[in-house]
C-alpha positions as CSV (number, residue, x, y, z in Angstrom):
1,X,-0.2,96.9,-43.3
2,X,0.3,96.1,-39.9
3,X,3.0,93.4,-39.0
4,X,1.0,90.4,-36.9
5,X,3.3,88.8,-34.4
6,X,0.5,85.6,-34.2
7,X,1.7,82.1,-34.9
8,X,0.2,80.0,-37.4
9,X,-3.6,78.5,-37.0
10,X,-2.0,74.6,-37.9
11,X,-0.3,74.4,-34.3
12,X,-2.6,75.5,-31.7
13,X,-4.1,72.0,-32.1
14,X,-0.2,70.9,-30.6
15,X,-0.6,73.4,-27.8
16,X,-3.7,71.9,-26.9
17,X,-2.3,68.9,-26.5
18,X,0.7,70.2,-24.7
19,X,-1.0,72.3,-22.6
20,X,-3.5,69.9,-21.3
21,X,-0.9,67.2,-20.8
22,X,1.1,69.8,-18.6
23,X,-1.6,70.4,-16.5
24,X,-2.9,66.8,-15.9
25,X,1.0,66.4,-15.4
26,X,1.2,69.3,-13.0
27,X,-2.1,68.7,-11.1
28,X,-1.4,64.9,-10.7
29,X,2.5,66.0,-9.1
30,X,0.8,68.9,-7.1
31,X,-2.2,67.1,-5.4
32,X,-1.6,63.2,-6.0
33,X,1.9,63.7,-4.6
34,X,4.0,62.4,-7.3
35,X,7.7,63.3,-6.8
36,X,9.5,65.2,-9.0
37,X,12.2,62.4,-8.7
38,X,9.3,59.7,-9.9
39,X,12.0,59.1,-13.1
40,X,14.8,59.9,-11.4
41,X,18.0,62.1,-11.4
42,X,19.5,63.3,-14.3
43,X,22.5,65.5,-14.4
44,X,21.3,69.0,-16.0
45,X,23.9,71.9,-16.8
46,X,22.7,75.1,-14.2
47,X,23.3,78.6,-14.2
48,X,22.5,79.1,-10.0
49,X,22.3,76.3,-8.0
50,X,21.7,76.9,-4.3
51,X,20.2,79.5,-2.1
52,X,19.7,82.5,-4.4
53,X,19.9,85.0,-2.0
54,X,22.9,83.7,0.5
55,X,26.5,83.2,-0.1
56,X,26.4,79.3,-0.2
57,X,25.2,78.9,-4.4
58,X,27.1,78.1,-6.9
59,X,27.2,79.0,-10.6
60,X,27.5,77.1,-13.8
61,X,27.8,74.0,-12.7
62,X,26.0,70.5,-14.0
63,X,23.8,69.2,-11.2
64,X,21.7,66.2,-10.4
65,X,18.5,67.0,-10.2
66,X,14.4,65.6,-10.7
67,X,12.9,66.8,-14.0
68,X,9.1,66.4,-13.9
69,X,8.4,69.8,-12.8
70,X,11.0,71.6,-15.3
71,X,9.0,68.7,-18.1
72,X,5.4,70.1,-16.4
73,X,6.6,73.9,-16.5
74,X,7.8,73.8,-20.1
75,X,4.5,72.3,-21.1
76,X,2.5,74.8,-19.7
77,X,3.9,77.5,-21.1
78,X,5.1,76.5,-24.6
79,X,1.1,74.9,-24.9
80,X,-0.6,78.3,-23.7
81,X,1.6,80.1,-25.8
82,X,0.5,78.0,-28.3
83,X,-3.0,78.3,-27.5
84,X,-3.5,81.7,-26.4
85,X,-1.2,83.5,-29.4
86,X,-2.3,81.0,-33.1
87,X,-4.4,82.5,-35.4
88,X,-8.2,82.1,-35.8
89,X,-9.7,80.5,-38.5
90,X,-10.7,84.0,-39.5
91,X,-8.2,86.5,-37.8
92,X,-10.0,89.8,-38.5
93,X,-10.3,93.0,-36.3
94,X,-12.9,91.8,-34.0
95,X,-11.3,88.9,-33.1
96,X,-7.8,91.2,-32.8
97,X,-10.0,93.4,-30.4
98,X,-11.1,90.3,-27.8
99,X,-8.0,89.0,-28.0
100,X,-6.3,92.8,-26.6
101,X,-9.2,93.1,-23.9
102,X,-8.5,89.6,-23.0
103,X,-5.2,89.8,-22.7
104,X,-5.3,93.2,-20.5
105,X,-8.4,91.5,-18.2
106,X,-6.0,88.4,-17.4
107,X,-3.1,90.8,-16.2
108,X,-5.1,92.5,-14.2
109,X,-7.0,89.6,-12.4
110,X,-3.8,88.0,-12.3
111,X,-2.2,91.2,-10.3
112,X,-5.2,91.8,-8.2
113,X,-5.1,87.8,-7.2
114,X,-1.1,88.5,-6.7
115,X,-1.7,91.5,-4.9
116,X,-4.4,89.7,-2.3
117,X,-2.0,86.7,-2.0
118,X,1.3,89.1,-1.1
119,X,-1.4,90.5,2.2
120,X,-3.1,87.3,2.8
121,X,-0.6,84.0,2.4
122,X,2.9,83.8,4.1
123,X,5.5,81.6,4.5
124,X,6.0,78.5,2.3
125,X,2.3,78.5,0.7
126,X,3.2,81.9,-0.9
127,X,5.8,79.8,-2.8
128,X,3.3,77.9,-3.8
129,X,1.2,80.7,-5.4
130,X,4.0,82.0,-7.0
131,X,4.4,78.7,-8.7
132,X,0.7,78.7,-9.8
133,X,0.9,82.5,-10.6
134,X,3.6,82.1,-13.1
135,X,1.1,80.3,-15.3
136,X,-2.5,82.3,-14.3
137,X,-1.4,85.4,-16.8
138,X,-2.1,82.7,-19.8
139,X,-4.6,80.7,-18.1
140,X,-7.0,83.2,-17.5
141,X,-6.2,85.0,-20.7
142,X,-6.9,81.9,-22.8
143,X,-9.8,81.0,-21.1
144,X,-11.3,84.3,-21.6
145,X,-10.9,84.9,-25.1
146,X,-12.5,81.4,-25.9
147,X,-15.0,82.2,-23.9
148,X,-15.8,85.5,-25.5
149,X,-14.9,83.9,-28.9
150,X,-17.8,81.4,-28.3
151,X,-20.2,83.8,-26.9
152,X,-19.5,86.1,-30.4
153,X,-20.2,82.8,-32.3
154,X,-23.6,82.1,-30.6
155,X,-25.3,85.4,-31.6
């Protein structure tokens, strides 16, 4: 019998709700300009603080810092994890078999979006696809299954 490595049906009604909260979270910070300071500072233990790449960082040390994006990030992923990887109803091999091609269709559209953005955007807006592009892989990939899961359903 082969081992499944899918999390229980009960909580991808939670992911939904975490994953849709993250987003409205994220798209009201992004493009209503809410601060990531809107509740404040809080002191957060770090591993790098810093530049990353110069000399002038500093390592494990507790730092002030805004936590709406780090609240928005977690969100995202922990709800499209959530989402993307909860059993069906009925889990059976035809639903394994959309899952796999969606899964392998959303790395590739993700890389071939990355790949475009690396020639195309420079400076500090590539930033800001890598930001968006660390959640695209399960964005895409949940939004394609469901949508193959609901064309299956309607035949």
């Amino acid at each position: 019998m082969e081992k499944s490595y899918l999390l229980p049906h009960r909580f991808k009604k939670i992911g939904w709700f975490l994953l849709v909260l993250g987003l409205v979270m994220g798209v009201s910070m992004r493009f209503f300009g809410i601060d990531v300071d809107y509740f404040g500072r809080i002191p957060f233990f770090g591993i790098v603080s810093g530049d990353f790449l110069s000399s002038d960082k500093d390592f494990f040390e507790v730092v002030e810092n805004g936590f709406l994006d780090e609240v928005v990030a977690v969100l995202i992923i922990l709800g499209g994890i959530l989402v993307g990887f909860c059993k069906t109803k009925v889990e059976d091999e035809f639903i394994s078999q959309i899952r796999l091609s969606s899964l392998v269709w959303s790395v590739y559209v993700n890389y071939g979006i990355l790949f475009l953005a690396v020639l195309l955007i420079f400076d500090t807006s590539f930033i800001d696809v890598m930001i968006f592009n660390m959640f695209t892989v399960l964005l895409f990939f949940i939004a394609r299954f469901h949508l193959l899961l609901h064309k299956a359903n309607r035949l």
